[in-house]
Kinemage of the C-alpha trace (Angstrom):
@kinemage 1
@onewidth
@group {chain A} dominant
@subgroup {mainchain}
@vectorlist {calphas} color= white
{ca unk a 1} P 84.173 150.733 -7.318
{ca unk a 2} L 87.280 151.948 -6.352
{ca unk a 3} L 88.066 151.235 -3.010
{ca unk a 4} L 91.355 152.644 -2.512
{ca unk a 5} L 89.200 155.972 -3.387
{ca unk a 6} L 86.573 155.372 -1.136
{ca unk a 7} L 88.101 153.891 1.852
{ca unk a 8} L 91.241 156.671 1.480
{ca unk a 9} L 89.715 158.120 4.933
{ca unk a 10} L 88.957 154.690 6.544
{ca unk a 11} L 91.081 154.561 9.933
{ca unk a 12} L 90.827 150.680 10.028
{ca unk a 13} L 92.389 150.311 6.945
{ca unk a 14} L 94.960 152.642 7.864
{ca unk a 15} L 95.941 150.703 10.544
{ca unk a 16} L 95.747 147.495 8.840
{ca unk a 17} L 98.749 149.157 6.313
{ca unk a 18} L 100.516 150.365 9.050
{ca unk a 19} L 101.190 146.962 10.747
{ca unk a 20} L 104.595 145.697 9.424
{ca unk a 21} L 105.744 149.571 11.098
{ca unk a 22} L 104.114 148.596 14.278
{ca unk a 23} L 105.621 145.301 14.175
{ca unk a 24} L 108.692 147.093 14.008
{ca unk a 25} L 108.303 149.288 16.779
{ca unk a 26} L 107.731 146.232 18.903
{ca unk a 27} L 110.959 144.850 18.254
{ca unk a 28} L 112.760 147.522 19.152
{ca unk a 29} L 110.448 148.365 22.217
{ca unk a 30} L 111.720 144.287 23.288
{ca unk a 31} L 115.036 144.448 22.443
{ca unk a 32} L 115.779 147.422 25.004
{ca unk a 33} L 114.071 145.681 26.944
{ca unk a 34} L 116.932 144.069 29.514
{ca unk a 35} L 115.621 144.279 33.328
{ca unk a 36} L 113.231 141.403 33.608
{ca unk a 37} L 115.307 138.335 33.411
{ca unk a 38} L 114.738 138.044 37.322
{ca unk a 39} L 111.222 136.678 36.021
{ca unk a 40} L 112.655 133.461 35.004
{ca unk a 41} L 114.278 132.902 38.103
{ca unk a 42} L 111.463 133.620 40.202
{ca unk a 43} L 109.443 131.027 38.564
{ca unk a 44} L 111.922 128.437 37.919
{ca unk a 45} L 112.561 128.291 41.700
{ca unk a 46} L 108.903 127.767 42.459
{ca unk a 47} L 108.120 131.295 43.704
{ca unk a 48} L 104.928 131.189 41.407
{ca unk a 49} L 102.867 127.116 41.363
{ca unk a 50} L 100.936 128.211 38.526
{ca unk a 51} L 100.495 131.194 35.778
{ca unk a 52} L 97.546 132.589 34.622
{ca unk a 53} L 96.852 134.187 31.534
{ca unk a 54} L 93.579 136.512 30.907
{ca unk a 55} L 92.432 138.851 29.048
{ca unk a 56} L 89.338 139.693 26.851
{ca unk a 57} L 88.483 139.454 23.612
{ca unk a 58} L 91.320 139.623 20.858
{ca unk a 59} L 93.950 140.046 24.224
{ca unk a 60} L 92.397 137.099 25.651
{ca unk a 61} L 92.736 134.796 22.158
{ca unk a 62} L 96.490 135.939 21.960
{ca unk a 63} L 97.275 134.573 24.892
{ca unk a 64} L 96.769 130.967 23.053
{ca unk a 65} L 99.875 130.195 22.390
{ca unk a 66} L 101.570 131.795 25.422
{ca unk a 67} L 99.479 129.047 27.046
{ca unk a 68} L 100.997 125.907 24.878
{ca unk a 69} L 104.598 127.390 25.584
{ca unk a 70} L 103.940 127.209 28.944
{ca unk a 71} L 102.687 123.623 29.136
{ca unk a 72} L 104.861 122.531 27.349
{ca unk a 73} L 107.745 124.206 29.566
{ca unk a 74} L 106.633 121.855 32.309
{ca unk a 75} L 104.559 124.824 33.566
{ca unk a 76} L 100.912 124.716 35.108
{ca unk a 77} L 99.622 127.856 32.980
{ca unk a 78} L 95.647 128.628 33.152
{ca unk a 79} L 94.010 130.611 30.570
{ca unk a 80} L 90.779 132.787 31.557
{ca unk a 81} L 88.753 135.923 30.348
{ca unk a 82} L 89.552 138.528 33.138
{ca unk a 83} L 85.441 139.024 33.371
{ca unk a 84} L 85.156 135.165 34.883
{ca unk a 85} L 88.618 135.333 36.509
{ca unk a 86} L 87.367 138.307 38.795
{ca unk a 87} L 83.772 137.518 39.030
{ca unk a 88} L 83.897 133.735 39.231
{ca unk a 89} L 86.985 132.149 39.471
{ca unk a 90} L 89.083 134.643 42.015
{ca unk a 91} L 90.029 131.762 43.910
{ca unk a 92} L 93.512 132.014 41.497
{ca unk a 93} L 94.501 134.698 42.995
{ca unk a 94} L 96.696 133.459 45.376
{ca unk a 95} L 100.251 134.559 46.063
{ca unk a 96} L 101.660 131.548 44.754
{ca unk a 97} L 99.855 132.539 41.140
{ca unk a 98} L 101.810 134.569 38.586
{ca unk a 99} L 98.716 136.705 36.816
{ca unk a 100} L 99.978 137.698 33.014
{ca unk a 101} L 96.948 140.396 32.092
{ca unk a 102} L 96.867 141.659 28.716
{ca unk a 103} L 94.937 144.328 27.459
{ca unk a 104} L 95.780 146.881 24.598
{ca unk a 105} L 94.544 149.662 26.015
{ca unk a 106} L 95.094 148.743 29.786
{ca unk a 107} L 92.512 150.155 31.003
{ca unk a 108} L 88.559 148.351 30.007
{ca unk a 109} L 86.395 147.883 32.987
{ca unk a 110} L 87.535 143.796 33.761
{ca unk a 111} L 91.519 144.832 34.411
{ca unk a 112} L 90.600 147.368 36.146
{ca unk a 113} L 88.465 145.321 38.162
{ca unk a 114} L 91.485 143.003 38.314
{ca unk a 115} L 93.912 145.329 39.597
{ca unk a 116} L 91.566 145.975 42.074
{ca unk a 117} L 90.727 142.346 43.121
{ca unk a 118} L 94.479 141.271 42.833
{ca unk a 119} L 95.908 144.364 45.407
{ca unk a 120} L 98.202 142.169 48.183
{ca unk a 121} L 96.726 138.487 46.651
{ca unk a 122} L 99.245 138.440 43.682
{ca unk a 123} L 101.689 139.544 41.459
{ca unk a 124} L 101.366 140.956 37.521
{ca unk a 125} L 102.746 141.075 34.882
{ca unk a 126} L 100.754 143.594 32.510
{ca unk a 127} L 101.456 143.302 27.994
{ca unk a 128} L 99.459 146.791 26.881
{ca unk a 129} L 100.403 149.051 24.409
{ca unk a 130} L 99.273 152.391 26.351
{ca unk a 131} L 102.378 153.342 28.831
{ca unk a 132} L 100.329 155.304 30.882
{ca unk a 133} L 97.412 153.008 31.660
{ca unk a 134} L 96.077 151.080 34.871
{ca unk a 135} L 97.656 147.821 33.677
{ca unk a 136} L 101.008 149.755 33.109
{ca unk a 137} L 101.683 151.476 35.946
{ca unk a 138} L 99.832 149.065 38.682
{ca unk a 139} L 101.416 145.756 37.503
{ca unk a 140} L 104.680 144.390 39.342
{ca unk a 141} L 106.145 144.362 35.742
{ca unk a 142} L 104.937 145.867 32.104
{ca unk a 143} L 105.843 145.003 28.907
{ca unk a 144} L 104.892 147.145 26.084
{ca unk a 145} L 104.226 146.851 22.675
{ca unk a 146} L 104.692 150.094 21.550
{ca unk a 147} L 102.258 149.503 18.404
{ca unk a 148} L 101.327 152.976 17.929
{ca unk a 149} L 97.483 154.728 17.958
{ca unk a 150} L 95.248 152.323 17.016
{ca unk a 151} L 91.705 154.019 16.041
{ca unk a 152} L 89.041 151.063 16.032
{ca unk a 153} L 89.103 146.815 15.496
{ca unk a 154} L 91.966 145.267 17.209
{ca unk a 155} L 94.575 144.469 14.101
{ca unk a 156} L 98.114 146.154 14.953
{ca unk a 157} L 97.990 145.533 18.201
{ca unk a 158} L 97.176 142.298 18.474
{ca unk a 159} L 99.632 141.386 15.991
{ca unk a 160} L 102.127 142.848 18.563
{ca unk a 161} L 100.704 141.703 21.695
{ca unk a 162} L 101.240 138.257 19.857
{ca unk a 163} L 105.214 138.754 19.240
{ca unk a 164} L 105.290 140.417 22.657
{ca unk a 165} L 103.549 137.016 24.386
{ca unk a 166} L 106.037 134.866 22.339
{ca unk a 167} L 109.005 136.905 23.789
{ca unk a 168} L 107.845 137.028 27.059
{ca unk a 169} L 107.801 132.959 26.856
{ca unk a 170} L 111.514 133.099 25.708
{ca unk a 171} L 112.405 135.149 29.218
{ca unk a 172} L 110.299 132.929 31.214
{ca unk a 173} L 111.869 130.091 29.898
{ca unk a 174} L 115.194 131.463 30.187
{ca unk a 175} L 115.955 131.512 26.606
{ca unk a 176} L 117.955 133.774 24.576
{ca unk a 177} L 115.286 136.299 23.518
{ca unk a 178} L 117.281 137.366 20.132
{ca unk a 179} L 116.498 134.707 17.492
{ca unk a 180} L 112.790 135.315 18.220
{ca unk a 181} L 113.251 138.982 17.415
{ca unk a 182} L 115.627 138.720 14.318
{ca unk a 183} L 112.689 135.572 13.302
{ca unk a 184} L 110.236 138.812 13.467
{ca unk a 185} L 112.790 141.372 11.400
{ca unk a 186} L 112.440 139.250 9.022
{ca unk a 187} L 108.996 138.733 8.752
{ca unk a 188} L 108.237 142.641 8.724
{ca unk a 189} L 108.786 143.169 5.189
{ca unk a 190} L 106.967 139.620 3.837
{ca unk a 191} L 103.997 140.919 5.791
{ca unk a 192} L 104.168 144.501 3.893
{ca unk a 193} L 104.361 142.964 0.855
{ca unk a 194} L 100.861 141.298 1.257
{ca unk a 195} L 99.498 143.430 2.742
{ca unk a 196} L 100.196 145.716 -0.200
{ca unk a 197} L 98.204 143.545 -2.348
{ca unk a 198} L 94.696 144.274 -0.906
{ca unk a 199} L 93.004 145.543 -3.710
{ca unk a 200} L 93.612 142.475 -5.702
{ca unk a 201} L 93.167 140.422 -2.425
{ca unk a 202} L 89.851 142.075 -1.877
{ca unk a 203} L 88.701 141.503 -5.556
{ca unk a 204} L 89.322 138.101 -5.386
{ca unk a 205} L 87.182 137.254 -2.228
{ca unk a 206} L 84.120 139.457 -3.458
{ca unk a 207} L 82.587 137.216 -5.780
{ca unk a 208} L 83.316 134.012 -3.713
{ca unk a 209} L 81.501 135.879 -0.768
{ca unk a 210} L 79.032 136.471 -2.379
{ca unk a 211} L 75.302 135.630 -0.636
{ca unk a 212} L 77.517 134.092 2.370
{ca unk a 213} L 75.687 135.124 5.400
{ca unk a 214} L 77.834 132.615 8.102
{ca unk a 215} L 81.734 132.554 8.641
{ca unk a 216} L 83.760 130.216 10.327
{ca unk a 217} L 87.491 130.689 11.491
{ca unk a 218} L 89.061 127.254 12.089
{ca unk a 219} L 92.043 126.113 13.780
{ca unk a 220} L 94.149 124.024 16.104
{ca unk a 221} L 96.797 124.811 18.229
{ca unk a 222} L 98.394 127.792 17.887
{ca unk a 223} L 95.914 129.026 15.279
{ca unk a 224} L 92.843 129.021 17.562
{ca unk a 225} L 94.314 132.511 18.660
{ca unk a 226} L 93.797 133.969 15.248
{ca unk a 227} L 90.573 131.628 14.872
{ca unk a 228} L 89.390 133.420 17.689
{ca unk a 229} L 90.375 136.856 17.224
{ca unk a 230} L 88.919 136.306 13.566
{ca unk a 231} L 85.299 135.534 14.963
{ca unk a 232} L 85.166 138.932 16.981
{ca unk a 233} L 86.920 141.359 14.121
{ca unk a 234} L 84.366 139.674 11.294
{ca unk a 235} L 81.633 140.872 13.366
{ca unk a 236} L 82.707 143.799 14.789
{ca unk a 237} L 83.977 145.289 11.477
{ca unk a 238} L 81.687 144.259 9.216
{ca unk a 239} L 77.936 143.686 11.158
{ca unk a 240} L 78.095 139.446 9.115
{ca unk a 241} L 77.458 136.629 11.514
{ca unk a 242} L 80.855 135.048 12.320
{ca unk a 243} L 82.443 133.064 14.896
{ca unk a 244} L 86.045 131.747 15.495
{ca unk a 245} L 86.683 127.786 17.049
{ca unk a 246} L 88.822 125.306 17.231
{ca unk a 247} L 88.770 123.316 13.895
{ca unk a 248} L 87.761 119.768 16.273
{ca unk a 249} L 84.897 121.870 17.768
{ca unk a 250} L 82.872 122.718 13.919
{ca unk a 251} L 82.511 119.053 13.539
{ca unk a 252} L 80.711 118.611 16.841
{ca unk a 253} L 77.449 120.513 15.946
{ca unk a 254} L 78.197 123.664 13.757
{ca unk a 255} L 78.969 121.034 10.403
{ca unk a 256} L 75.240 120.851 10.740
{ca unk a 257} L 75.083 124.279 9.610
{ca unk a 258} L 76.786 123.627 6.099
{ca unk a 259} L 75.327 125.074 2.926
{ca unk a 260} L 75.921 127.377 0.207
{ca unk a 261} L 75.777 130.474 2.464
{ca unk a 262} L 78.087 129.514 5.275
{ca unk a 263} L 81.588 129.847 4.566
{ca unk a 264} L 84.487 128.501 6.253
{ca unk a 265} L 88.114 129.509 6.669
{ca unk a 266} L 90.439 126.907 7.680
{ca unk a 267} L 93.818 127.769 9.116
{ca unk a 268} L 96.396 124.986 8.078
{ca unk a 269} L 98.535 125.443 11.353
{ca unk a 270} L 101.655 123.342 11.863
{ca unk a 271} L 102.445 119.728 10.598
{ca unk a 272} L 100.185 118.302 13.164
{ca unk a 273} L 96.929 120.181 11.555
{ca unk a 274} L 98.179 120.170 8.147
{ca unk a 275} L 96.246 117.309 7.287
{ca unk a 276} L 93.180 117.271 9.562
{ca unk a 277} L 92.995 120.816 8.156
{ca unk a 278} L 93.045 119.834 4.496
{ca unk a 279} L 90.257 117.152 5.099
{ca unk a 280} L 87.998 119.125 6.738
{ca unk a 281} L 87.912 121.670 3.913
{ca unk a 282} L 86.933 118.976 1.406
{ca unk a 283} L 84.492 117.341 3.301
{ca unk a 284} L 82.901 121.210 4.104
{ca unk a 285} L 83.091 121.774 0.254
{ca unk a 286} L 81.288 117.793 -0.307
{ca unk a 287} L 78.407 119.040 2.392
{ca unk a 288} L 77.382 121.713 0.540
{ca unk a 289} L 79.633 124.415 2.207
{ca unk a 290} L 81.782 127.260 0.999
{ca unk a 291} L 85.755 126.812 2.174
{ca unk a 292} L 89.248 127.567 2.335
{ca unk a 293} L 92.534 126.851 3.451
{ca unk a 294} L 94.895 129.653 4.634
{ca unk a 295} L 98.717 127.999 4.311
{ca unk a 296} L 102.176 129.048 3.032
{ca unk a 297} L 101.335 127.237 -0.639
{ca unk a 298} L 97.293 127.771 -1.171
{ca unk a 299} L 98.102 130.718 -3.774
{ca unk a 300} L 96.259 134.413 -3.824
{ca unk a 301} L 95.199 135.823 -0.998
{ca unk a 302} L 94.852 132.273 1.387
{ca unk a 303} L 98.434 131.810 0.629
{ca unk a 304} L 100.625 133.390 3.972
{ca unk a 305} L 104.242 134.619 3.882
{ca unk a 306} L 106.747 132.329 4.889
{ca unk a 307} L 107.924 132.515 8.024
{ca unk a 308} L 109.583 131.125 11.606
{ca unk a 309} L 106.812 128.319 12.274
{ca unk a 310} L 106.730 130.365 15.781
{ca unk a 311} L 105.276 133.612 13.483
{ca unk a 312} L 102.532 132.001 11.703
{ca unk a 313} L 99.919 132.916 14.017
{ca unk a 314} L 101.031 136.602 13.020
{ca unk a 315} L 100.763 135.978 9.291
{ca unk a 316} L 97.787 133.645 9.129
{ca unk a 317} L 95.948 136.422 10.724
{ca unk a 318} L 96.182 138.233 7.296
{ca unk a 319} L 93.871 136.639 5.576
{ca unk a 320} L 91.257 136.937 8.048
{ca unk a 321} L 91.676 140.985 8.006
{ca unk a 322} L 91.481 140.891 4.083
{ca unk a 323} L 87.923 138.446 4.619
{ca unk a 324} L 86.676 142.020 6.565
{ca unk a 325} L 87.513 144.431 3.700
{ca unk a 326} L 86.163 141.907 1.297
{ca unk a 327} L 82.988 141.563 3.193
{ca unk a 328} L 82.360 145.377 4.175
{ca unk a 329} L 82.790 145.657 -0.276
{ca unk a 330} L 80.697 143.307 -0.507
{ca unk a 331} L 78.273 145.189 1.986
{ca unk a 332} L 79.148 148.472 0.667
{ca unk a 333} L 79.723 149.829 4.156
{ca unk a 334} L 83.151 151.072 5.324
{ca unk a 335} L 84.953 148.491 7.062
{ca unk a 336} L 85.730 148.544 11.099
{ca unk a 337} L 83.621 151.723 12.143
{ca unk a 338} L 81.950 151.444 15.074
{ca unk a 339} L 78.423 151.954 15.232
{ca unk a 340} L 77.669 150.841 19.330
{ca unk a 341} L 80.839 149.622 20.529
{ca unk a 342} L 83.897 151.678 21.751
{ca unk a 343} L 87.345 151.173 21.540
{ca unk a 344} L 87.477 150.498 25.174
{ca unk a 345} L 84.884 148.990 27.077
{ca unk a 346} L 84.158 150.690 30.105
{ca unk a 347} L 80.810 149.200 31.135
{ca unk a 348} L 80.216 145.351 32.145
């Protein structure tokens, strides 16, 4: 089967190709982007005690390591899913809270909900990639991403909401936002080049997919944002069971699920993970499981670009997306079309 022929109409792989250009357009989108230094200040004197993050699905997982950044700025950063924040846990939103909301679209029932329940509690700070939105034109302060139409599973977009969280922790910091962005310049055409490869990527993970009917999407750190993300774009664009944790979480319970039709993907993350990360792919493989280990030195289509350490939740991410073509091929359904969902969720 050629699938270059029979996907040529399939708007998820379009956008898939089209991320290194979107990538792009978010760099240039942040680096005009000059009249929100007074953010820093604001919070460095103490105007804000504490910043939360939110968001849902894939916006919610990119906020990951926006949240680390923070902590380990000295901040007090909270991370919740804008359903519980506004349902359950409004008692944030306090004037002395700094609310970042992310949503691509800027618009889904839960931020609109938030913009709602926030009016004269706090301030916002709104990452979307529609201009025009809610979340865009209610927030104190928007930053774009500027990825471009995006027709169905989150992909582009998340990969520059991701950049455009990392740069946003630069100005909150107070940090020169320029390395960052020249980091990502050079990442743009790496990323093209693998993702140019998905044919052969694809017809390598085929046969090892086969009769799999469980995926895992491992991580620590940083990586549980693409471990995350992973979980909801497996199912959503290709109907398989999957779910996306933190690497320590499999071995409390879902281990017990190992056999030959479960199959795990383990991101390597930074030095700290490497070798938990290795481990827990051989003792997967020893249980009876199927695994593998996404890194910069793996080899096919597990091995990742190289890039600034600060970028690898961007290119570990690739992987996962070629896992969805491999297992809609493997299906013989077109990958990412949506069958009940929408691209925004407007119910609750």
């Amino acid at each position: 089967m050629d699938l270059a022929v029979t996907w040529r109409d399939c708007s998820y792989l379009h956008d898939l190709m089209q991320q290194p250009d979107a990538l792009s357009r978010t760099i240039g989108g942040l680096s005009g982007e000059h009249g929100l230094d007074h953010l820093a200040g604001a919070l460095r004197s103490g105007r804000w005690r504490r910043v939360v993050l939110t968001g849902m699905g894939s916006s919610y997982w990119s906020c990951r390591p926006l949240y680390l950044r923070l902590l380990k700025d000295g901040l007090t950063p909270v991370m919740v899913e804008t359903s519980e924040l506004v349902h359950y846990e409004r008692d944030w939103l306090t004037p002395d809270t700094l609310v970042i909301a992310v949503s691509q679209s800027g618009r889904s029932v839960e931020i609109v909900r938030l913009l709602e329940c926030a009016r004269e509690r706090c301030e916002i700070v709104g990452v979307t990639n529609t201009p025009d939105s809610p979340l865009a034109t209610l927030s104190m302060v928007a930053v774009l991403t500027h990825a471009g139409a995006e027709h169905t599973v989150s992909c582009k977009t998340y990969l520059a909401t991701l950049l455009a969280l990392d740069w946003l922790g630069d100005l909150l910091s107070g940090q020169d936002r320029e390395p960052l962005l020249e980091q990502a310049r050079a990442a743009v055409e790496p990323m093209r080049g693998y993702l140019t490869q998905w044919p052969a990527h694809v017809e390598e993970l085929m046969p090892v997919l086969e009769g799999v009917a469980d995926i895992f999407v491992v991580g620590r750190g940083q990586s549980i944002s693409a471990a995350g993300t992973g979980g909801l774009i497996l199912k959503e664009s290709t109907h398989y069971h999957a779910e996306g944790l933190s690497a320590a979480a499999f071995r409390h319970g879902p281990f017990e699920m190992l056999s030959d039709a479960v199959f795990v993907l383990v991101l390597e993350g930074d030095a700290r993970s490497a070798l938990f990360s290795r481990k827990l792919v051989d003792d997967i493989r020893e249980a009876g499981g199927r695994s593998a280990l996404v890194s910069t030195t793996t080899g096919g289509v597990y091995q990742i670009p190289e890039s600034a350490e600060r970028l690898r939740p961007l290119m570990e991410f690739l992987p996962v997306e070629m896992l969805t073509l491999a297992l809609a091929a493997v299906k013989d359904r077109e990958p990412g079309r949506f069958e009940r969902a929408t691209k925004v969720t407007e119910v609750e």
